[in-house]
mmCIF file as Biopython writes it, N, C-alpha, C and O atoms, coordinates in Angstrom:
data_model
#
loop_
_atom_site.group_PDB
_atom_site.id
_atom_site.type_symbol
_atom_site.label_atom_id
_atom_site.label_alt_id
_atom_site.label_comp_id
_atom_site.label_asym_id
_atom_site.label_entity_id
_atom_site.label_seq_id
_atom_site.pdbx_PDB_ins_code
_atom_site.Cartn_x
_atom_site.Cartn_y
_atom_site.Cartn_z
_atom_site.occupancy
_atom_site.B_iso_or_equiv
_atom_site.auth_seq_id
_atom_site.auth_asym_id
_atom_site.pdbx_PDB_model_num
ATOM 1   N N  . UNK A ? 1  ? -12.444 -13.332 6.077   1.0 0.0 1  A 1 
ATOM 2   C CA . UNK A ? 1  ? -12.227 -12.667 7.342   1.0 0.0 1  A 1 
ATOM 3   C C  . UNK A ? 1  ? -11.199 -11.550 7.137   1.0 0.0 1  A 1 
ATOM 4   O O  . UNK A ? 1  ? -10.089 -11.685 6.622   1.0 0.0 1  A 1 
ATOM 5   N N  . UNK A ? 2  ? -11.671 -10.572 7.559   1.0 0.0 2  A 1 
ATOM 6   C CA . UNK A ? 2  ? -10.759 -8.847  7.198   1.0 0.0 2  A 1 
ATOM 7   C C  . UNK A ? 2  ? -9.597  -8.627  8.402   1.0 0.0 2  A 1 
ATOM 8   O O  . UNK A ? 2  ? -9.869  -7.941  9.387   1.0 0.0 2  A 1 
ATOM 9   N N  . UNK A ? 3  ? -8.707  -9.059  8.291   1.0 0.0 3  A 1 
ATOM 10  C CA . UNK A ? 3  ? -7.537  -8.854  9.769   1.0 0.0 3  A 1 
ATOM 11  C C  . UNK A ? 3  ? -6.620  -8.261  9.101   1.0 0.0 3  A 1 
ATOM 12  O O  . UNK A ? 3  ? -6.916  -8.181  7.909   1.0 0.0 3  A 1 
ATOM 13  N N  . UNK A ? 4  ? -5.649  -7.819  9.365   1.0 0.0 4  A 1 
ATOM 14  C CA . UNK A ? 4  ? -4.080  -7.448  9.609   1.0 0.0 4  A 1 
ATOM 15  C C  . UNK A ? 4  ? -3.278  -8.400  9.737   1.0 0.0 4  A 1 
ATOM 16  O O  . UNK A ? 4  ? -2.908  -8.904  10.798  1.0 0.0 4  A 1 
ATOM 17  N N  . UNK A ? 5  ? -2.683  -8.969  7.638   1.0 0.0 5  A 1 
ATOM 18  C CA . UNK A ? 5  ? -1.457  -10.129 7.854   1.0 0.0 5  A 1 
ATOM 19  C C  . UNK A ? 5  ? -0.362  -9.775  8.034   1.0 0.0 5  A 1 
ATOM 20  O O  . UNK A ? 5  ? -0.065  -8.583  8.110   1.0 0.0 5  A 1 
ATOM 21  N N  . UNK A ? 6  ? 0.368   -10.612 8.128   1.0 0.0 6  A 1 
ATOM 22  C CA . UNK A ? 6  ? 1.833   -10.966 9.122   1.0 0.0 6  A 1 
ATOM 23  C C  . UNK A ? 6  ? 2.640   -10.597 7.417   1.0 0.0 6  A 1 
ATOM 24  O O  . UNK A ? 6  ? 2.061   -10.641 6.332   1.0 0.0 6  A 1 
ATOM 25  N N  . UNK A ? 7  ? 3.789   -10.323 7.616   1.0 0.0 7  A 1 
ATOM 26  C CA . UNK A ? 7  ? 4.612   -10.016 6.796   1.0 0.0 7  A 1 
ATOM 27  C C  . UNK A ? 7  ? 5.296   -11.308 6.064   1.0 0.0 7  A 1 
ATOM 28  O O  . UNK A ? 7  ? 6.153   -11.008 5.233   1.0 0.0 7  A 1 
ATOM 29  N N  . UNK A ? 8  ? 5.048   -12.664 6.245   1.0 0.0 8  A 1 
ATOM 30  C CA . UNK A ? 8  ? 5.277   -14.230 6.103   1.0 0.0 8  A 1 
ATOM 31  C C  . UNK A ? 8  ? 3.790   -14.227 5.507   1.0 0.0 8  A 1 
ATOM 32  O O  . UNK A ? 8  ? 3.382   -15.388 5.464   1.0 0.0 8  A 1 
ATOM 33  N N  . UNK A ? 9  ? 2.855   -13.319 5.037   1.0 0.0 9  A 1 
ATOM 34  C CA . UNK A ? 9  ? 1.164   -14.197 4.968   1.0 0.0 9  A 1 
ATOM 35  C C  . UNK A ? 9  ? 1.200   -13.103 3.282   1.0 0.0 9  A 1 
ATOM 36  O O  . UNK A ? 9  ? 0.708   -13.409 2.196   1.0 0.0 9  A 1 
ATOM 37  N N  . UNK A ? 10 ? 1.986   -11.799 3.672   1.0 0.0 10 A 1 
ATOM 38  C CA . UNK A ? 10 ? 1.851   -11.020 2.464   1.0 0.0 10 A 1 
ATOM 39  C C  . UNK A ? 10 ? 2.685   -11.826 1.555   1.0 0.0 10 A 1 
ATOM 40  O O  . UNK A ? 10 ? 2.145   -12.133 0.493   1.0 0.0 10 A 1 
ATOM 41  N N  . UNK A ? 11 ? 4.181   -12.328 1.802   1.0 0.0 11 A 1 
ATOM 42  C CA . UNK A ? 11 ? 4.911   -12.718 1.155   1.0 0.0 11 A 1 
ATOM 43  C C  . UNK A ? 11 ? 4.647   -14.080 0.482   1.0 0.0 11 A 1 
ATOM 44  O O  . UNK A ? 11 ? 5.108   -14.445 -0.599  1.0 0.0 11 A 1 
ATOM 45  N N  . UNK A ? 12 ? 3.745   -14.839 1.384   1.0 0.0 12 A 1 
ATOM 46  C CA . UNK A ? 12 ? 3.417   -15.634 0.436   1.0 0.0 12 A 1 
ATOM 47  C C  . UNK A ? 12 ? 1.744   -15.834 -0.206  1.0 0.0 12 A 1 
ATOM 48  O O  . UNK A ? 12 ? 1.158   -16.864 -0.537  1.0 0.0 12 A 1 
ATOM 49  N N  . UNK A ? 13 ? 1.375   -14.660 -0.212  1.0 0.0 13 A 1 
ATOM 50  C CA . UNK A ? 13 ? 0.331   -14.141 -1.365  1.0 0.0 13 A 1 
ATOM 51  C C  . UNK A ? 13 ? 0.843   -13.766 -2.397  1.0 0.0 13 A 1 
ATOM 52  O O  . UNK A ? 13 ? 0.323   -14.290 -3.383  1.0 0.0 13 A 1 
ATOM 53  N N  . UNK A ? 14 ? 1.779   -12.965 -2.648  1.0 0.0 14 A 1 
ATOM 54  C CA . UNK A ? 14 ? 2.742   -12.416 -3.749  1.0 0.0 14 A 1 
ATOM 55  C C  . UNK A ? 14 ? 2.950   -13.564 -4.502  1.0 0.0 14 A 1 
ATOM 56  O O  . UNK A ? 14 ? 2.331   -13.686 -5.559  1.0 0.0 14 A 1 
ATOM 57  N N  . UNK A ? 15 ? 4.185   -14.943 -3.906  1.0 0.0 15 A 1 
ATOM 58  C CA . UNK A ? 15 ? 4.500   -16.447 -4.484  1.0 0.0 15 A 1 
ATOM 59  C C  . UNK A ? 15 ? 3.054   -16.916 -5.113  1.0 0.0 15 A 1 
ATOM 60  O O  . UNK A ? 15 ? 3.095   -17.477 -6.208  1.0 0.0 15 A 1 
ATOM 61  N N  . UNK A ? 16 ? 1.740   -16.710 -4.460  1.0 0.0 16 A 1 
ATOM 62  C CA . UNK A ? 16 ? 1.163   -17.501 -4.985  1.0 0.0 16 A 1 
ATOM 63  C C  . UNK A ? 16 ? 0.372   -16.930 -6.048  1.0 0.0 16 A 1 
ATOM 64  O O  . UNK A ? 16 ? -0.011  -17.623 -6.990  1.0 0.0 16 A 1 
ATOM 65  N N  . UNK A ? 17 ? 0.051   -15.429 -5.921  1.0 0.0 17 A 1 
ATOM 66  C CA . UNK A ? 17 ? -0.841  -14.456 -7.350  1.0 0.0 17 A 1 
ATOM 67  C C  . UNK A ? 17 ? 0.423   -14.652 -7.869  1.0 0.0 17 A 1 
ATOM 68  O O  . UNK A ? 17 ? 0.228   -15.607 -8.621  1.0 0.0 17 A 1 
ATOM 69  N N  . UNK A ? 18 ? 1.864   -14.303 -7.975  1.0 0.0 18 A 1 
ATOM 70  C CA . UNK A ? 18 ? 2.358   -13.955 -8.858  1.0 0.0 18 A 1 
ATOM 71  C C  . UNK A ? 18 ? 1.732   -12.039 -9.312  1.0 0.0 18 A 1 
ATOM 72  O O  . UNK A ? 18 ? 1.436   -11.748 -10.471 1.0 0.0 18 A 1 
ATOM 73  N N  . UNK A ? 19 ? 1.662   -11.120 -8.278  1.0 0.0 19 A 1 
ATOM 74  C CA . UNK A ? 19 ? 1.231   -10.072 -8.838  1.0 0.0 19 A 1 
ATOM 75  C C  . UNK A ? 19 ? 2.141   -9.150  -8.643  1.0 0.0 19 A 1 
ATOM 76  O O  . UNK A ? 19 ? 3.145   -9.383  -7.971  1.0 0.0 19 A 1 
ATOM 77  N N  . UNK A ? 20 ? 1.871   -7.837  -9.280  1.0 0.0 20 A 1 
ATOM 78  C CA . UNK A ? 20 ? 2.811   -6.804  -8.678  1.0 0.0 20 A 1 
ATOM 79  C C  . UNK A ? 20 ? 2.244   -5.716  -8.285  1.0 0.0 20 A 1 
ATOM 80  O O  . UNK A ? 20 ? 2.955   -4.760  -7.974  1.0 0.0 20 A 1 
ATOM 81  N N  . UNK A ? 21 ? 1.124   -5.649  -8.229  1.0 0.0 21 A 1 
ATOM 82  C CA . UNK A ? 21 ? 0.269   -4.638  -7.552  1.0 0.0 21 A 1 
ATOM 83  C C  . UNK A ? 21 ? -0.132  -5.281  -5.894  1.0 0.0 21 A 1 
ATOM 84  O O  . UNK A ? 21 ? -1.079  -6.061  -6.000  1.0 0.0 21 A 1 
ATOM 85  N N  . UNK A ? 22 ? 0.151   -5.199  -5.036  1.0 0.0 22 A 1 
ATOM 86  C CA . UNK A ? 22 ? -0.603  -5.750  -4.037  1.0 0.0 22 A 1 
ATOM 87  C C  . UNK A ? 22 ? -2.277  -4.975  -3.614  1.0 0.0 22 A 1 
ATOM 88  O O  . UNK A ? 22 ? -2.468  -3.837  -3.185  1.0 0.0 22 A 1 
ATOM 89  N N  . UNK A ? 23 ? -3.110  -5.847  -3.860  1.0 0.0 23 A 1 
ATOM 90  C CA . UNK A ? 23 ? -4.515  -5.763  -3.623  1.0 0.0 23 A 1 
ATOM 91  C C  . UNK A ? 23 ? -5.069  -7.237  -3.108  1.0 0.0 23 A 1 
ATOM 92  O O  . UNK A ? 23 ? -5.366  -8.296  -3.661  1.0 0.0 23 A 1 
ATOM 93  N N  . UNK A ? 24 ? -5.044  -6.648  -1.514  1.0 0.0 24 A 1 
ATOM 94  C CA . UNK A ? 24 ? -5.334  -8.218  -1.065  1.0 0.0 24 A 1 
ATOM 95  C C  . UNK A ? 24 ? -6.801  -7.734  -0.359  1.0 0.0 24 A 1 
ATOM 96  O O  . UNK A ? 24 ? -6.443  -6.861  0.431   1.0 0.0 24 A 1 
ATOM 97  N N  . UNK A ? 25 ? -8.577  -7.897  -0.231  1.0 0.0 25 A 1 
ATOM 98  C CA . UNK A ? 25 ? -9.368  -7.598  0.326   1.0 0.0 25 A 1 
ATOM 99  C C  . UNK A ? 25 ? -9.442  -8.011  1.251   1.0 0.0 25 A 1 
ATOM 100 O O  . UNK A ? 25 ? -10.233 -7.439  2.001   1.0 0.0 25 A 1 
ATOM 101 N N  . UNK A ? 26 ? -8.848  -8.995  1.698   1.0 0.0 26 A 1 
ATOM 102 C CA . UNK A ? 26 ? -8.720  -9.940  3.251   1.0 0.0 26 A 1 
ATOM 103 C C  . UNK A ? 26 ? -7.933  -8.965  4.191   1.0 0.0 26 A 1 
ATOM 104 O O  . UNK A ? 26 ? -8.183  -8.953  5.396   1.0 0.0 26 A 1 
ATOM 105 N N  . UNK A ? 27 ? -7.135  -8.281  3.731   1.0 0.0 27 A 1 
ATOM 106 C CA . UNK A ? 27 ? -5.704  -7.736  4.277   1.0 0.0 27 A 1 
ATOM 107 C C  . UNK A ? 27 ? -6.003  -5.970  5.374   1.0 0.0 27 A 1 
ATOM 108 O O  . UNK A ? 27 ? -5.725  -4.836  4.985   1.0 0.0 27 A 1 
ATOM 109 N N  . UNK A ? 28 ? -6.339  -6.183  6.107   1.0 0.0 28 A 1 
ATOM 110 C CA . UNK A ? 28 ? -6.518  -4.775  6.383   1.0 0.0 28 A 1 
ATOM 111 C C  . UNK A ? 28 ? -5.429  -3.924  6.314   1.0 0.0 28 A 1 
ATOM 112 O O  . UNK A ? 28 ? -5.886  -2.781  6.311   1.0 0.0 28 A 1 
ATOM 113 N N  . UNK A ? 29 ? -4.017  -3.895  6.247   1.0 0.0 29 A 1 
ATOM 114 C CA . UNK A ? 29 ? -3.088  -3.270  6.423   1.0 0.0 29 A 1 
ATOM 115 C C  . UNK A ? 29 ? -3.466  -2.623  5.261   1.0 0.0 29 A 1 
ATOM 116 O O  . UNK A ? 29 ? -4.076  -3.160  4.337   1.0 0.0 29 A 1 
ATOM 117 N N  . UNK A ? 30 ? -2.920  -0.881  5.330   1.0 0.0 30 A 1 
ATOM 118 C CA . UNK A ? 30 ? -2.858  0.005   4.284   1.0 0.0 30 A 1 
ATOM 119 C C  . UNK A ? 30 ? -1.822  0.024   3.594   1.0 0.0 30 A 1 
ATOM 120 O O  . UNK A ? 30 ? -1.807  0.126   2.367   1.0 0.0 30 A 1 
ATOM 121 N N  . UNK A ? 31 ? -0.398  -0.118  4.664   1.0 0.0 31 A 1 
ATOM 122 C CA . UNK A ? 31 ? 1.037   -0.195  3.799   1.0 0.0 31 A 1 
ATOM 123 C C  . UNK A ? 31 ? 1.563   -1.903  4.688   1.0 0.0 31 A 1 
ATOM 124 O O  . UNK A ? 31 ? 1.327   -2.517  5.728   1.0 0.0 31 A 1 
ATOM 125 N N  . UNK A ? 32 ? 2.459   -2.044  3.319   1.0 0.0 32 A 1 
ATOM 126 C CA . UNK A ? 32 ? 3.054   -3.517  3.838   1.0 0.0 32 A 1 
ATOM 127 C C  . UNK A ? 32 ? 4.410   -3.765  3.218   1.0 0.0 32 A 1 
ATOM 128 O O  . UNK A ? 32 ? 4.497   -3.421  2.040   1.0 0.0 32 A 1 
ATOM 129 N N  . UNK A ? 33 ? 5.330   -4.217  3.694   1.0 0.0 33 A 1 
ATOM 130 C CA . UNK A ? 33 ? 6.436   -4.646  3.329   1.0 0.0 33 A 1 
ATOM 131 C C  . UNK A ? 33 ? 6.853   -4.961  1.644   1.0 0.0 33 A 1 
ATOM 132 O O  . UNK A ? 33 ? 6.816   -6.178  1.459   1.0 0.0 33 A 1 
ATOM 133 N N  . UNK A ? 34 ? 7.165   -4.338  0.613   1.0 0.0 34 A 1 
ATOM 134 C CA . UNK A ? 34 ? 7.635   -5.157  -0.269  1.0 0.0 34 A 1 
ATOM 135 C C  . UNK A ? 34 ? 7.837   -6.338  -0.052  1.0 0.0 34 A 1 
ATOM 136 O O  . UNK A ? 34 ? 8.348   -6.246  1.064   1.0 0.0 34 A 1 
ATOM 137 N N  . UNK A ? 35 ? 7.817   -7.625  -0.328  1.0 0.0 35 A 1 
ATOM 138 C CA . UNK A ? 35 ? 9.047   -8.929  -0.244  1.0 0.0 35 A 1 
ATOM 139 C C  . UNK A ? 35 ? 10.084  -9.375  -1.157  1.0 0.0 35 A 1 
ATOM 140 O O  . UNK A ? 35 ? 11.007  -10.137 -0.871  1.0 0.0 35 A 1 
ATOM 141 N N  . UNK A ? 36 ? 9.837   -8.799  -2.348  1.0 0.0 36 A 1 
ATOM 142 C CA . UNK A ? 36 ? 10.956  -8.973  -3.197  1.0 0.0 36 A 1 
ATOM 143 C C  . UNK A ? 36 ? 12.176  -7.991  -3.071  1.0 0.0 36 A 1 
ATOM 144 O O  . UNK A ? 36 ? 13.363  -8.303  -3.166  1.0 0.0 36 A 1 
ATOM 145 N N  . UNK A ? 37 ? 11.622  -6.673  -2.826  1.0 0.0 37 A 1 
ATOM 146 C CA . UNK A ? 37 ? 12.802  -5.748  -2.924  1.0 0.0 37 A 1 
ATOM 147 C C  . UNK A ? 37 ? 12.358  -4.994  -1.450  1.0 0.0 37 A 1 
ATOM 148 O O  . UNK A ? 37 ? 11.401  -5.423  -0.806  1.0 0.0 37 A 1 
ATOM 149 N N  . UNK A ? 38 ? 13.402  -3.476  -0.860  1.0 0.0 38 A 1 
ATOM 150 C CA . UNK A ? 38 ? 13.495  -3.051  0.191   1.0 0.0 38 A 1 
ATOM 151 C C  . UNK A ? 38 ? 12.236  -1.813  -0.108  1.0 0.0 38 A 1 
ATOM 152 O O  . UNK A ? 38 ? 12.099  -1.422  -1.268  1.0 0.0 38 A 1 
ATOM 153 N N  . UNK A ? 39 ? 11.415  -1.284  0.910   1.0 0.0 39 A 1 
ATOM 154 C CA . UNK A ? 39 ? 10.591  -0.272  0.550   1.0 0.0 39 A 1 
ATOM 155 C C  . UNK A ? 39 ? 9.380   -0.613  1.050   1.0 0.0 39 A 1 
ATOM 156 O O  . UNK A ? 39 ? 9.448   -1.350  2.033   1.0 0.0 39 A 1 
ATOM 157 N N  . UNK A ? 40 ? 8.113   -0.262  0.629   1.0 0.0 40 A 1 
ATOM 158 C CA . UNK A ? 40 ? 6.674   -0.653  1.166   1.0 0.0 40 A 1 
ATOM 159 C C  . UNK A ? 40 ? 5.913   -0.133  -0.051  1.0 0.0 40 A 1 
ATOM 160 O O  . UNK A ? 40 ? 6.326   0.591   -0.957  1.0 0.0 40 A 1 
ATOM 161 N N  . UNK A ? 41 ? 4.615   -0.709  0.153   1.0 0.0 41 A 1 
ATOM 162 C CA . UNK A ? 41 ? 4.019   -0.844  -1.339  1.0 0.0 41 A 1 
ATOM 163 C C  . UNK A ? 41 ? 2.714   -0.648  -0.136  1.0 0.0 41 A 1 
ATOM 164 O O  . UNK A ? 41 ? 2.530   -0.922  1.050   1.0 0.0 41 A 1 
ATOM 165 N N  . UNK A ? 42 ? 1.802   0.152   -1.527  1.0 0.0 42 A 1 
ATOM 166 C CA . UNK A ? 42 ? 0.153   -0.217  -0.262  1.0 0.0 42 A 1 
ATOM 167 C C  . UNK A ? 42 ? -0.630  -1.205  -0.951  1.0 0.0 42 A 1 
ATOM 168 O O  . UNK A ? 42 ? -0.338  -1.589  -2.083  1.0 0.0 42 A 1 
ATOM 169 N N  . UNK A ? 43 ? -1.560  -1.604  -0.336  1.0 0.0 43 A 1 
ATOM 170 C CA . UNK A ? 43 ? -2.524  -2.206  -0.459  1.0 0.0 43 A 1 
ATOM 171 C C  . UNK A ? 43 ? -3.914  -1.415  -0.934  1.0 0.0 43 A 1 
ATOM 172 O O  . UNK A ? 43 ? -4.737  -0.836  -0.224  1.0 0.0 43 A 1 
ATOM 173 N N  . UNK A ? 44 ? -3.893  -1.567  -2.188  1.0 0.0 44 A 1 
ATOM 174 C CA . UNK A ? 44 ? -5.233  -0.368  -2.869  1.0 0.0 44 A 1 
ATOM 175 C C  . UNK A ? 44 ? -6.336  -1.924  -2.993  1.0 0.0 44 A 1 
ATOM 176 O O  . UNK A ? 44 ? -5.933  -2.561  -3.967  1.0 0.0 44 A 1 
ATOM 177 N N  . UNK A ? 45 ? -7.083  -2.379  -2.570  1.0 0.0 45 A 1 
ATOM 178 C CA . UNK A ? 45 ? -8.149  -2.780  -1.834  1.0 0.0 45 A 1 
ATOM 179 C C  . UNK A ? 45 ? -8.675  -2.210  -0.376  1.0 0.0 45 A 1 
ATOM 180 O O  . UNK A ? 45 ? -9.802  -2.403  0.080   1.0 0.0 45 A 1 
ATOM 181 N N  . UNK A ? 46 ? -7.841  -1.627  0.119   1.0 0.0 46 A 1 
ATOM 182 C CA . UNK A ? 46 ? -8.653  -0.841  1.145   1.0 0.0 46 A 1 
ATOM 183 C C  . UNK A ? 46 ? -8.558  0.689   1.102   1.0 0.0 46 A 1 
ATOM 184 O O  . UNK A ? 46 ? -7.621  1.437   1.382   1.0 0.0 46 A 1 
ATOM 185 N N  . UNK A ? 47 ? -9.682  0.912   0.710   1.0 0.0 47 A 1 
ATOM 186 C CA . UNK A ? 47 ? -10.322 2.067   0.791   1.0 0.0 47 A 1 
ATOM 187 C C  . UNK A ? 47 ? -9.287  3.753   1.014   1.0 0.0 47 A 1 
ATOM 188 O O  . UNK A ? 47 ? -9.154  4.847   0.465   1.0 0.0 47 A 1 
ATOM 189 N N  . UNK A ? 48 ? -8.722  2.905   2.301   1.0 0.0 48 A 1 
ATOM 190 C CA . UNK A ? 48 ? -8.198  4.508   2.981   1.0 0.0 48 A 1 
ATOM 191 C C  . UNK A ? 48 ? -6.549  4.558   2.458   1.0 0.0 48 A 1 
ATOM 192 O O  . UNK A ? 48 ? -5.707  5.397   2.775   1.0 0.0 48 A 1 
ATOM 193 N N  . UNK A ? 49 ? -6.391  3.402   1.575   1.0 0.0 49 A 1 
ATOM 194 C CA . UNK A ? 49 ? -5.143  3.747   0.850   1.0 0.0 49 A 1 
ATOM 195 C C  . UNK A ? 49 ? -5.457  5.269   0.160   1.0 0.0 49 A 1 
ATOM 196 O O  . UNK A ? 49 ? -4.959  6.350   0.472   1.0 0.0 49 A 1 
ATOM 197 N N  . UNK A ? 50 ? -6.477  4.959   -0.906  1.0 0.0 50 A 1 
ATOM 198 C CA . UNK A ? 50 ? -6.990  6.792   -1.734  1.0 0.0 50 A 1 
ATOM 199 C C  . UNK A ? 50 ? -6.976  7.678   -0.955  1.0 0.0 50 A 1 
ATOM 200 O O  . UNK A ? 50 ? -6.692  8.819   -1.320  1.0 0.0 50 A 1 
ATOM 201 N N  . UNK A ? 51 ? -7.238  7.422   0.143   1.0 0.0 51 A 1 
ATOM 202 C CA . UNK A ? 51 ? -7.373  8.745   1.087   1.0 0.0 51 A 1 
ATOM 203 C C  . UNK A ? 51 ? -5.565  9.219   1.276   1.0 0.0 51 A 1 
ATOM 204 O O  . UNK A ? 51 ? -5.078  10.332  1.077   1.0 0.0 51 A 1 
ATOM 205 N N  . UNK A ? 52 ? -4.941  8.098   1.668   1.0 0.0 52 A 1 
ATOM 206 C CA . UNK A ? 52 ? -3.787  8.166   2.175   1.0 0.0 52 A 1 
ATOM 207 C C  . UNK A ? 52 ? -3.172  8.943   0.783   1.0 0.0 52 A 1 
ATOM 208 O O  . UNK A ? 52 ? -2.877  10.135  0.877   1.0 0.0 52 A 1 
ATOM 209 N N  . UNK A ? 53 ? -3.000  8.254   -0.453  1.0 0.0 53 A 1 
ATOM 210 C CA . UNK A ? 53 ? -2.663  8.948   -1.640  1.0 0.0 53 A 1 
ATOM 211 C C  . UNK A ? 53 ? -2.718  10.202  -1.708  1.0 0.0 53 A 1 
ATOM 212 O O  . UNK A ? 53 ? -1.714  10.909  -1.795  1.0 0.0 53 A 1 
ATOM 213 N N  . UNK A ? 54 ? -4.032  10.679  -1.675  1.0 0.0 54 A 1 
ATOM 214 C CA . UNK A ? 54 ? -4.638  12.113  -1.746  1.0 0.0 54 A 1 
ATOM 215 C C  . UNK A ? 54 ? -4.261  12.935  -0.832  1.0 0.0 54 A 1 
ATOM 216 O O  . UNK A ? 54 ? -4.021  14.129  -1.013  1.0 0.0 54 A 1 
ATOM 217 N N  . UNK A ? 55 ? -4.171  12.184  0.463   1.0 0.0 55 A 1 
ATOM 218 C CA . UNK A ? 55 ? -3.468  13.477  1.121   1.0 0.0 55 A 1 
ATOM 219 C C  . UNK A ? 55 ? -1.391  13.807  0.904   1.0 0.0 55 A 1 
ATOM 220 O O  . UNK A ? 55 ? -0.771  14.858  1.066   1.0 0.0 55 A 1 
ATOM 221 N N  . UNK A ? 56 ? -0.974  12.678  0.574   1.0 0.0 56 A 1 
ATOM 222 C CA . UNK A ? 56 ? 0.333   13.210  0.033   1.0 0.0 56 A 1 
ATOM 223 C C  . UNK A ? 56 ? 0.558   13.996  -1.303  1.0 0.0 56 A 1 
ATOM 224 O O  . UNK A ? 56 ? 1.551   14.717  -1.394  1.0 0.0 56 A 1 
ATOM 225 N N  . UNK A ? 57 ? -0.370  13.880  -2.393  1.0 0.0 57 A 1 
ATOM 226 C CA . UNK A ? 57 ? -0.186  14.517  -3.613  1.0 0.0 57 A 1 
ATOM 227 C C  . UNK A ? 57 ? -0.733  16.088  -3.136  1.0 0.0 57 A 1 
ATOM 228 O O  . UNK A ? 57 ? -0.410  17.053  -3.829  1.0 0.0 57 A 1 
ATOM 229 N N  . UNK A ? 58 ? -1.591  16.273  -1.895  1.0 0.0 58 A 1 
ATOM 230 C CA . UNK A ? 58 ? -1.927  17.348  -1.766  1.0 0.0 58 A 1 
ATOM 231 C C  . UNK A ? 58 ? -1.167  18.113  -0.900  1.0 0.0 58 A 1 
ATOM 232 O O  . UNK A ? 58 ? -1.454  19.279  -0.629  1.0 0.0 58 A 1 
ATOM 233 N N  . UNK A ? 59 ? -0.022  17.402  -0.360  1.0 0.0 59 A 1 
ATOM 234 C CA . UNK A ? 59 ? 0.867   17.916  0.372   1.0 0.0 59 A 1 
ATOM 235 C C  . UNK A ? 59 ? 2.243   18.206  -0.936  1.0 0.0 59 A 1 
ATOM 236 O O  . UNK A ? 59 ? 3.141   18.932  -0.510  1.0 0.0 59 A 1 
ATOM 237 N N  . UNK A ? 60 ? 2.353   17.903  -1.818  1.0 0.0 60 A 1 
ATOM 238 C CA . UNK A ? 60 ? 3.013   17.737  -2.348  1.0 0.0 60 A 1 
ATOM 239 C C  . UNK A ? 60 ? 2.614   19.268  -3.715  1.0 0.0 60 A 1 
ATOM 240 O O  . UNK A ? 60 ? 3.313   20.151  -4.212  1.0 0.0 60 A 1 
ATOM 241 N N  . UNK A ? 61 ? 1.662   19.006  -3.801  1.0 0.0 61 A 1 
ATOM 242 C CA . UNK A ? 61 ? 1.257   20.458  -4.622  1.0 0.0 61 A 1 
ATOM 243 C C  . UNK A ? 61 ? 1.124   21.577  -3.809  1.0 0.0 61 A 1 
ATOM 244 O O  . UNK A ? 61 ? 1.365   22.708  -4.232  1.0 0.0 61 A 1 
ATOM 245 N N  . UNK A ? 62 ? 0.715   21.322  -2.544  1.0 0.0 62 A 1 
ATOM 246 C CA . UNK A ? 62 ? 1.084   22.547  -1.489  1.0 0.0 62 A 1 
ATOM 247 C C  . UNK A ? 62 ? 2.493   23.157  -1.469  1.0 0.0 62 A 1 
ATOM 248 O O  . UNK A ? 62 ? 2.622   24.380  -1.524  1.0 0.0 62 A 1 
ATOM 249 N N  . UNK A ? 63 ? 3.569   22.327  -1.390  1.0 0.0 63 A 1 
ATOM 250 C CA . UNK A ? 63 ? 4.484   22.610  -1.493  1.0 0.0 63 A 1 
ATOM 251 C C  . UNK A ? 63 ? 4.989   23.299  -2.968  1.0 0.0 63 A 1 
ATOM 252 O O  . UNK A ? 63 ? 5.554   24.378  -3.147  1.0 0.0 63 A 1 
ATOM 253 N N  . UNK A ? 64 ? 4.667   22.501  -3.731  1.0 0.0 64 A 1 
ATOM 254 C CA . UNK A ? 64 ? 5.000   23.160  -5.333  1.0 0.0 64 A 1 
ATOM 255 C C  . UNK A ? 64 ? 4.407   25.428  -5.289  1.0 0.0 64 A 1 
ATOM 256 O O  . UNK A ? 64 ? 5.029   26.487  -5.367  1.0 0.0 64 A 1 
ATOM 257 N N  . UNK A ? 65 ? 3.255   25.106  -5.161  1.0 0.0 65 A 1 
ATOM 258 C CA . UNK A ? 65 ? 2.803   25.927  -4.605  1.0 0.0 65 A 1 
ATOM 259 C C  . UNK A ? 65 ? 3.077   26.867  -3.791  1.0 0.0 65 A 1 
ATOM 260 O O  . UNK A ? 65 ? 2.426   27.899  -3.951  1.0 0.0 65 A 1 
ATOM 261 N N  . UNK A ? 66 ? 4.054   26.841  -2.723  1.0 0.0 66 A 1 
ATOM 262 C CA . UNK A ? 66 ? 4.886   27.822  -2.165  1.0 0.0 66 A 1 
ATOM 263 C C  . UNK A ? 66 ? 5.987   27.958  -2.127  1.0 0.0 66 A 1 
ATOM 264 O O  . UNK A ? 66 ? 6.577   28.766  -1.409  1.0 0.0 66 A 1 
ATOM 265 N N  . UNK A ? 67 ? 6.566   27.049  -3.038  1.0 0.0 67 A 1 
ATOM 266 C CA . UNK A ? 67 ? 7.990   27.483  -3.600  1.0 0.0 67 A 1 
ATOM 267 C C  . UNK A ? 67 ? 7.922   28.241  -4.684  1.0 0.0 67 A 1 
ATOM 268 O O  . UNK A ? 67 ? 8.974   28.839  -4.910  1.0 0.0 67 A 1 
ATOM 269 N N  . UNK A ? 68 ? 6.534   28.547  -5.899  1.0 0.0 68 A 1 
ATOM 270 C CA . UNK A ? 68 ? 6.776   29.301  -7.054  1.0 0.0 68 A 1 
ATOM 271 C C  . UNK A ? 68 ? 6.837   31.014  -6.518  1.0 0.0 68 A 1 
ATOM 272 O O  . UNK A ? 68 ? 7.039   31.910  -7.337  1.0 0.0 68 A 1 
#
């Protein structure tokens, strides 16, 4: 079932993969809480994370781009 977990449901997916990439396919959230350290990490099992990526690296070479 594809929902939006609770920040107690990410944290203890982490305890139980033991991973450091978070890729949860159940998980609809795009960004989610670190639980070990302060910050947010995405979730690259859903789709519109790449999108989300792509549009900051392209904001980001835009900028490079009009500062030369």
């Amino acid at each position: 079932m594809n929902r939006k977990w609770t920040p107690e449901e990410v944290k203890g997916w982490y305890q139980k993969t033991g991973a450091i990439t978070y890729y949860n396919k159940e998980d609809m959230n795009i960004v989610v809480r670190k639980p070990r350290s302060q910050g947010y990490t995405v979730n690259w099992a859903n789709p519109k994370a790449y999108l989300l990526q792509g549009c900051i690296l392209a904001i980001v070479f835009a900028i490079i781009q009009l500062l030369k």
